[in-house]
N, C-alpha and C positions, 0 to 999 in steps of 0.2 A: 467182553473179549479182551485176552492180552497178547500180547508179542508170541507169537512162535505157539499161540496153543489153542484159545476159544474157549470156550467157558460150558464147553458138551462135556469135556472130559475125554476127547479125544484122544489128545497128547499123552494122556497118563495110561491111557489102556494097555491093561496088561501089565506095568509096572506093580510091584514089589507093594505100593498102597493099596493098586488097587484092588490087587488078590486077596491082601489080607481084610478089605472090605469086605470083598463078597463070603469070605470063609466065614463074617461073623454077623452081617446085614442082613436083618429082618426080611429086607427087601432089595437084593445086590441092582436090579434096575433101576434105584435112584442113586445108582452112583453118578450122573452126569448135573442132578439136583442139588447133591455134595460141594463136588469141584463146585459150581459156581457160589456158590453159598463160601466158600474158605476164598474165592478169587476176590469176592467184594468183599470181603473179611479184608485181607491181604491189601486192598486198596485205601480201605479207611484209616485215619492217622491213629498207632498204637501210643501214643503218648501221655500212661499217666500219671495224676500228678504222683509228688514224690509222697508227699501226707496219704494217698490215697493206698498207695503199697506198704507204704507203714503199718498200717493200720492193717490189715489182714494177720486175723487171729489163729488160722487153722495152719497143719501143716503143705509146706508148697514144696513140689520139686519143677526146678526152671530146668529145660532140655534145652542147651543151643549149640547150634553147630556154626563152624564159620561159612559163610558166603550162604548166612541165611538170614531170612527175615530180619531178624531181632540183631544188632551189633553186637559185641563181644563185648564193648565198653558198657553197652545200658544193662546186660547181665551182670556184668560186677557192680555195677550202681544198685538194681534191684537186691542180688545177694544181701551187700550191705545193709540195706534198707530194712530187711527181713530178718535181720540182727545176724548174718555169715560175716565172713572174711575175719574172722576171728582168731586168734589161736586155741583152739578147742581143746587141748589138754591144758593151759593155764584158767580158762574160764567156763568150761565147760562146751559142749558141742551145742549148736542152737537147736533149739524143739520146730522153729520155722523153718529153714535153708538148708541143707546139707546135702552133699554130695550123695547121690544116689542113682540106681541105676532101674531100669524095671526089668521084671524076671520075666521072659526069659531078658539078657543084654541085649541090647541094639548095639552091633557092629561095630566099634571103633569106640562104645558107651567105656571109659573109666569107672571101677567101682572101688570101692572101697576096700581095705587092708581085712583079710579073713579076721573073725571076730572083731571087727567095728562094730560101734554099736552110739546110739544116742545116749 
């Protein structure tokens, strides 16, 4: 259970997640098995180490919004880490981090200058 919700999925019915749930779930009746699966998600400490995000070979896009989960500050710590914060016209754009957005945009998403490119 947490503040203001329960862990049925209650609180979120109907919301914007969980339509686009059901639009694409095998099975939209475990949406309330979801919610709690992300609430105890959401409760355990996200804290990895810094060597351990180093190390992530493939390419990564971080999504974070403010007055969420994740701080603003440990985004730019990971960026870095995944070799961003760069000046990507003097060294190239990184193959791991970069700004990106998914198609379609999510709402308030920043994307990139037409023709950007890695």
């Amino acid at each position: 259970m947490t503040a203001g919700g329960g862990a049925d999925g209650g609180q979120l019915a109907g919301s914007v997640y969980h339509r686009a749930y059901q639009a694409v779930a095998p099975d939209p009746g475990q949406w309330p098995a979801l919610v709690a699966k992300v609430l105890d998600l959401d409760a355990q400490p996200q804290d990895w180490p810094a060597g351990q995000v180093a190390a992530i070979a493939v390419p990564v896009m971080l999504i974070v919004a403010d007055n969420d989960v994740v701080r603003l500050e440990r985004a730019v710590e990971m960026t870095r880490l995944l070799g961003g914060g760069i000046a990507g016209d003097l060294h190239g754009i990184p193959t791991r981090a970069s700004p990106s957005c998914p198609e379609p945009p999510i709402p308030g998403c920043v994307t990139a200058p037409p023709g950007w490119s890695r």
